[in-house]
C-alpha positions as CSV (number, residue, x, y, z in Angstrom):
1,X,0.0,0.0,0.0
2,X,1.4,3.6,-1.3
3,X,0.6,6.4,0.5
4,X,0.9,9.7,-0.4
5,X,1.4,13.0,1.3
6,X,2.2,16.2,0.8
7,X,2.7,18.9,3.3
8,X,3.8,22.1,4.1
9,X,6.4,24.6,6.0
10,X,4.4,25.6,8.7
11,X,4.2,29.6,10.8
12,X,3.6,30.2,14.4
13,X,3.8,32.7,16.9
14,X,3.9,32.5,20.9
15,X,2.1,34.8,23.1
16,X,0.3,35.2,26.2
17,X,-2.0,38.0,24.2
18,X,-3.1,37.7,20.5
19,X,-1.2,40.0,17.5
20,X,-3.5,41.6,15.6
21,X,-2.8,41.7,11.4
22,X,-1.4,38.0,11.5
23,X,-2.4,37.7,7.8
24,X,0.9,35.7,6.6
25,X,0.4,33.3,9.7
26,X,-1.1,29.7,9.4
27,X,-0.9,29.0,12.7
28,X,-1.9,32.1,15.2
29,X,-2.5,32.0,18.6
30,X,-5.8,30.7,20.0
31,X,-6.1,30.9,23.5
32,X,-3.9,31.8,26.6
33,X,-4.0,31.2,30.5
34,X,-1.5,33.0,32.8
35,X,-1.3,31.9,36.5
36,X,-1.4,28.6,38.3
37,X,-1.2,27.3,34.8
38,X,-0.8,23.6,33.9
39,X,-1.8,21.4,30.6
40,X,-2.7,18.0,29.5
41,X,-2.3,16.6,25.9
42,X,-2.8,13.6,24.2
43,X,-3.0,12.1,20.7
44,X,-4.2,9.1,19.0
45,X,-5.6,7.5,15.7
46,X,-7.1,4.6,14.8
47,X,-8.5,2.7,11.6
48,X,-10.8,0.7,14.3
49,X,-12.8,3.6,14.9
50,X,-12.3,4.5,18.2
51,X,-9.0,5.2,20.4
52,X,-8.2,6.3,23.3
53,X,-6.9,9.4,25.1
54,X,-5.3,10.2,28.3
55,X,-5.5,12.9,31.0
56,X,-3.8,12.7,34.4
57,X,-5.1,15.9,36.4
58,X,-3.9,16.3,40.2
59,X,-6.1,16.6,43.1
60,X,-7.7,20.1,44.0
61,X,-7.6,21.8,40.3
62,X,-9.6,23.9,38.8
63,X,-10.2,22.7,34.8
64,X,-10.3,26.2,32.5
65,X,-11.0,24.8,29.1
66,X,-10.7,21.6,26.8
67,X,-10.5,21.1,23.1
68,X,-10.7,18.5,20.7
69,X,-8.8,18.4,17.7
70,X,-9.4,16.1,14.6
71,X,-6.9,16.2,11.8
72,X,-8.3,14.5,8.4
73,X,-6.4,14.3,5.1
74,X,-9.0,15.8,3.1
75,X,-10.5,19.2,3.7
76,X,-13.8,17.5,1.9
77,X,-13.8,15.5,5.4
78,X,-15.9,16.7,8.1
79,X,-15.3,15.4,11.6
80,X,-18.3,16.3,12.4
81,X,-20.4,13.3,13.8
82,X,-16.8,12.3,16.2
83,X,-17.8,11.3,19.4
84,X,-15.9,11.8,22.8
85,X,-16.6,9.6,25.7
86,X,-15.7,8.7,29.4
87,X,-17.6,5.6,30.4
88,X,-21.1,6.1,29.6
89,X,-21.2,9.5,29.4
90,X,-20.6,11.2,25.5
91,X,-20.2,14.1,23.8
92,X,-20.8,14.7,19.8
93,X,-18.6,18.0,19.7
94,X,-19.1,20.9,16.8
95,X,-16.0,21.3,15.1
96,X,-14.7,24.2,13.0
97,X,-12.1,24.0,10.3
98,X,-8.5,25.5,10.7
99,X,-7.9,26.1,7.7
100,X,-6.2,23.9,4.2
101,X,-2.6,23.5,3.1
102,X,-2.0,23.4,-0.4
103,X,-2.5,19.7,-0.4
104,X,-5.3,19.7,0.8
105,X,-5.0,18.6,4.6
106,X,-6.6,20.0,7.1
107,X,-7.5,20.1,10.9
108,X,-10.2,20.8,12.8
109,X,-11.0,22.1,16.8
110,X,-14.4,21.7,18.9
111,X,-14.6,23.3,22.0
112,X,-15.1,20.4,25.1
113,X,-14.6,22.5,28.1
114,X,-18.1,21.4,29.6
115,X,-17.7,17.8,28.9
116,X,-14.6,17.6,30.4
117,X,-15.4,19.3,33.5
118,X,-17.8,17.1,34.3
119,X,-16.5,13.5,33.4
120,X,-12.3,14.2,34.1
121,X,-11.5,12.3,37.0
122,X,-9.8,15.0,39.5
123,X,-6.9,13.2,41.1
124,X,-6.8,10.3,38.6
125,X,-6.1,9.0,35.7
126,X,-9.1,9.9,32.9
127,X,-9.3,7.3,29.8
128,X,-11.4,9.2,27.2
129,X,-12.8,7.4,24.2
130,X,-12.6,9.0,20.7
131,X,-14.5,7.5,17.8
132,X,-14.7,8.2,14.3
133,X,-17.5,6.1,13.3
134,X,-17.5,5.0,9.7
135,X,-14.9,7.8,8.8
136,X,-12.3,6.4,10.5
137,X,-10.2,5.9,7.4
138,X,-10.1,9.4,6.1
139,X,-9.8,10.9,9.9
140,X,-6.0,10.3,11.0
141,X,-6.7,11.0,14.8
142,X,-7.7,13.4,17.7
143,X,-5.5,15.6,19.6
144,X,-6.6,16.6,23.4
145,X,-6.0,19.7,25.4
146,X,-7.3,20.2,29.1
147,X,-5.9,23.3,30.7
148,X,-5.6,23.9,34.1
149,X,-4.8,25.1,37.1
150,X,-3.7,24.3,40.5
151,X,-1.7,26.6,43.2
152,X,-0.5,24.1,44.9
153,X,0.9,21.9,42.5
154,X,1.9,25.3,40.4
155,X,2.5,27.8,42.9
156,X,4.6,29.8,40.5
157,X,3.2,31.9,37.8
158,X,3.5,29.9,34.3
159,X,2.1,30.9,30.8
160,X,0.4,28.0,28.8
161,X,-0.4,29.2,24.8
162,X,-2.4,26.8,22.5
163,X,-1.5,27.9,18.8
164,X,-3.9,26.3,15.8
165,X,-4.4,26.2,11.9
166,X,-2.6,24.8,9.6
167,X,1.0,23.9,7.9
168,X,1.3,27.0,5.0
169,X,3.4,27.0,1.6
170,X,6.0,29.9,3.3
171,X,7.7,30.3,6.3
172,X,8.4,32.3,9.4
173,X,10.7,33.8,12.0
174,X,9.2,34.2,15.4
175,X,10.8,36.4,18.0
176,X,9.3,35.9,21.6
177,X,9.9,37.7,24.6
178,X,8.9,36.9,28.2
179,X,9.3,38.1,32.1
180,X,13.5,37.2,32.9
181,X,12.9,33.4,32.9
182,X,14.7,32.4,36.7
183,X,16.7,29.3,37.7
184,X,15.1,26.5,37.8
185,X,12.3,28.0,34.4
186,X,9.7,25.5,32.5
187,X,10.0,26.5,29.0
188,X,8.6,23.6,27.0
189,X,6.3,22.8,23.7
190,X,4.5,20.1,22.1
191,X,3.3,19.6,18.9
192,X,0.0,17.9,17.5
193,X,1.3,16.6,13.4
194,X,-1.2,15.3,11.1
195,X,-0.4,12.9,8.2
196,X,2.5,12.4,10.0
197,X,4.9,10.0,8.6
198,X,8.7,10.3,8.4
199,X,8.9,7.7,5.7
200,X,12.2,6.1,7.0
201,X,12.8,2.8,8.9
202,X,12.7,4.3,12.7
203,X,15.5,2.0,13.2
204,X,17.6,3.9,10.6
205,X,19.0,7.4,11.3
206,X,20.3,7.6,8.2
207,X,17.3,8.3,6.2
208,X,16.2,11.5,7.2
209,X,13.8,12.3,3.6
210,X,10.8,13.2,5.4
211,X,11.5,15.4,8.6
212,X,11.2,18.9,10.2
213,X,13.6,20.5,11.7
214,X,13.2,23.0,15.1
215,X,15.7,25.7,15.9
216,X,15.6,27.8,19.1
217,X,18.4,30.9,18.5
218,X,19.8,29.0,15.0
219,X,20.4,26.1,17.7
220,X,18.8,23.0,16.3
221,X,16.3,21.3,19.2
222,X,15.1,18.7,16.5
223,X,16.0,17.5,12.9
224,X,13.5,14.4,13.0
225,X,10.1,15.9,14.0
226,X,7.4,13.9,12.8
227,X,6.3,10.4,12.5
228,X,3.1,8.4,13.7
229,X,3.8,7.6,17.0
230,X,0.4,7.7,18.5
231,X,-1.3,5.4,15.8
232,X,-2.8,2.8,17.8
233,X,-2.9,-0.2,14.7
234,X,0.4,-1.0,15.3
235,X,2.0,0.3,12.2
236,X,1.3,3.0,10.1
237,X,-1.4,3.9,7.5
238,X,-3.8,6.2,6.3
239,X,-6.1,6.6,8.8
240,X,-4.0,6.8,12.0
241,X,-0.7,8.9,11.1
242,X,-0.7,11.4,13.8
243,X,1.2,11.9,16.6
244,X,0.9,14.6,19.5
245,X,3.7,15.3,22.1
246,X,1.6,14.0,25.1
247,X,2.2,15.9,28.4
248,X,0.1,15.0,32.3
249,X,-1.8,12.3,29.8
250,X,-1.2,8.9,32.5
251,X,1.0,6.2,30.9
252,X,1.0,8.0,27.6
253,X,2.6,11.0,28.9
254,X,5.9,11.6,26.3
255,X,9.4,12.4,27.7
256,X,11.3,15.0,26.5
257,X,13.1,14.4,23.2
258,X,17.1,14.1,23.8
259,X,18.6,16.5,23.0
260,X,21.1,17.1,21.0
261,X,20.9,15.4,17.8
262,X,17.7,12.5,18.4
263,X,18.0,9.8,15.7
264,X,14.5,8.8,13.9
265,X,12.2,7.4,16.4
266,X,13.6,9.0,19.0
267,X,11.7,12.5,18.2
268,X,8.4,12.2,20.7
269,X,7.2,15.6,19.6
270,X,7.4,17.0,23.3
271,X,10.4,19.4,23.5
272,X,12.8,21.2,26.5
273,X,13.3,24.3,25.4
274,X,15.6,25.1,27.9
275,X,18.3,22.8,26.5
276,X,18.6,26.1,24.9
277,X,17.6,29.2,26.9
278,X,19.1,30.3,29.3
279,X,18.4,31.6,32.8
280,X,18.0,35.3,32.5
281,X,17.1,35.1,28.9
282,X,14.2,37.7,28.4
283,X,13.6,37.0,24.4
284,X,14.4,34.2,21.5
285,X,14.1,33.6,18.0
286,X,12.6,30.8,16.9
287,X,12.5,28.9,13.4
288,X,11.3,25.5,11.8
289,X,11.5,24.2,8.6
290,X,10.4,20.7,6.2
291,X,11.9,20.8,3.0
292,X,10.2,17.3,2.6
293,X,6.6,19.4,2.2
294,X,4.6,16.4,3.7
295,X,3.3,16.8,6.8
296,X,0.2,19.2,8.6
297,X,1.8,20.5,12.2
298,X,-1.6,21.7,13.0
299,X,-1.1,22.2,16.9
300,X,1.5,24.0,19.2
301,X,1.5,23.9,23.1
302,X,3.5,25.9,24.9
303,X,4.2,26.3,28.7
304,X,6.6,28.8,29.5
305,X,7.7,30.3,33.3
306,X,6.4,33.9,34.1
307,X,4.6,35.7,31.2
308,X,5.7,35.0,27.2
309,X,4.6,37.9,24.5
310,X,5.7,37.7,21.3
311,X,5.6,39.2,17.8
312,X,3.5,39.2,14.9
313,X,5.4,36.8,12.8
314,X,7.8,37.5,9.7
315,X,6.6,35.6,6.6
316,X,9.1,34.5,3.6
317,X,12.1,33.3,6.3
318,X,12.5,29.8,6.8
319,X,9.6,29.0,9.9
320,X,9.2,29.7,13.3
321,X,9.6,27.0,16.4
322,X,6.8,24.7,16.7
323,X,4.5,25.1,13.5
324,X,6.4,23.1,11.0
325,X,6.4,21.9,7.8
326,X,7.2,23.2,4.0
327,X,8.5,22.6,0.8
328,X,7.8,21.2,-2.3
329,X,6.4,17.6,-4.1
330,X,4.9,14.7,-3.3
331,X,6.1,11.7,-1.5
332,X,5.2,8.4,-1.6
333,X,5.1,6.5,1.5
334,X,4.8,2.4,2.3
335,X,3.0,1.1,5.4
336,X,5.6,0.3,8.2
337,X,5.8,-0.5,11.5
338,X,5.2,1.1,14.5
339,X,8.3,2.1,16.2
């Protein structure tokens, strides 16, 4: 089985408050929390239908908002009709498009907060049921986001920025600034990829066709982003390519991907920033780019100490950190197996 993709070199910006005149940028800031801040995220895709997402929230906090995400390889696809569940209880969430790459692929957000409030299991580990009904071959997966907060288990002020849309034909530069980040600063990111799919062997590093690569101040973090890691067949195909860097979500919670220089399969989309910033560091630049043009990074989570602002971004440079994906061509891509 061939499967094709094509994808794009994605543009982000971070902030704590939106930029207005973002024309140029694909992905945009959607929402911000500043406080007692923590976040959840999960992934997962399936071609049985339904698969299953993880939240782990501590005791005593307060849940601010949830979102579903649905990424499909068609923008004729409408995830509409997707159903979240927690036991008996279910939710048939309305979902809004973020927008096309040139492909097209696109992804798609719905607005759970209520749901989750009610059904998350304070203190415990959540299982949450996604299901794609009869679609499940065109829809690749779901992302989850749960923010929240808690002063006890974050008694220090932290920003968490959830930026959405969708993988665009040019790229960006991104500077960011924030409060003087002190010792001992959070500054990390994970990204949601749809139609994800490095098209290597994971088990060979030296294949790197069909990867994105992160810088933080012309420093790379990554040069493998991407792959299918939270398919749950067991191997990848259309239908399940996704993967989310999974933060707070139980036994699916991602670690940090080494840093420096991660070899294919190693790359769990879930990043330390501060393998690269410094303490006392008050701005960065940040940059990302795909030549591969094959994959839609359609979701950016950021959690960062203090308070992060930063600018509109800067189209026609290569791409800012976290939105990914650009070039040129279509690539075929076999089945394989799950790393």
């Amino acid at each position: 089985m061939n499967i094709l993709k094509s994808g794009l070199l994605a543009t982000t910006a971070l902030a704590c408050v939106a930029v207005a005149g973002q024309a140029n940028a694909s992905l945009a800031l959607f929402n911000s929390f500043t406080g007692n801040e923590l976040v959840s995220t999960d992934g997962c895709g399936s071609n049985t239908a339904t698969c299953t997402l993880q939240s782990n929230i501590q005791a005593g906090s307060t849940i601010q908002a949830a979102y579903l995400y649905s990424s499909t390889f068609s923008s004729t696809t409408n995830p509409n009709g997707v159903t979240l569940s927690k036991g008996a209880a279910n939710v048939v969430p309305v979902f809004t498009p973020l927008g096309a790459t040139a492909f097209p692929l696109q992804a798609w957000r719905a607005d759970v907060t209520g749901f989750v409030q009610s059904n998350a299991n304070i203190g415990s580990l959540t299982t949450w049921v996604a299901n794609e009904g009869a679609q499940t071959s065109v829809i690749d997966g779901e992302a989850l986001v749960i923010v929240y907060s808690n002063a006890t288990a974050q008694p220090t002020t932290h920003t968490i920025s959830i930026l959405d849309g969708f993988s665009a034909t040019a790229g960006d530069t991104s500077h960011v600034s924030f409060t003087t980040l002190p010792a001992g600063f959070t500054a990390q990111m994970m990204i949601g990829d749809g139609f994800s799919f490095d098209g290597t062997d994971p088990n060979n590093p030296t294949n790197t066709g069909q990867v994105s690569t992160i810088t933080v101040n012309g420093t790379n973090l990554t040069t493998v982003a991407g792959h299918c890691d939270d398919n749950q067949d067991g191997f990848c195909q259309n239908g399940s390519l996704i993967t989310v860097g999974g933060l707070n979500a139980g036994s699916k919670t991602d670690p940090f991907t080494p840093f420096p220089n991660p070899l294919i399969g190693q790359d769990h989309e879930h990043y330390n920033l501060a393998n690269i910033l410094n303490v006392g560091d008050t701005s960065a630049t940040l940059m990302t780019v795909n030549p591969s043009n094959n994959d839609n990074i359609f979701l950016e989570v950021f959690d960062f100490s203090g308070t992060a602002v930063f600018q509109a971004p800067e189209p026609g440079s290569l791409a800012l950190l976290g939105a990914a994906l650009a070039g040129f061509g279509l690539f075929g891509r076999r089945r394989r197996s799950r790393s």
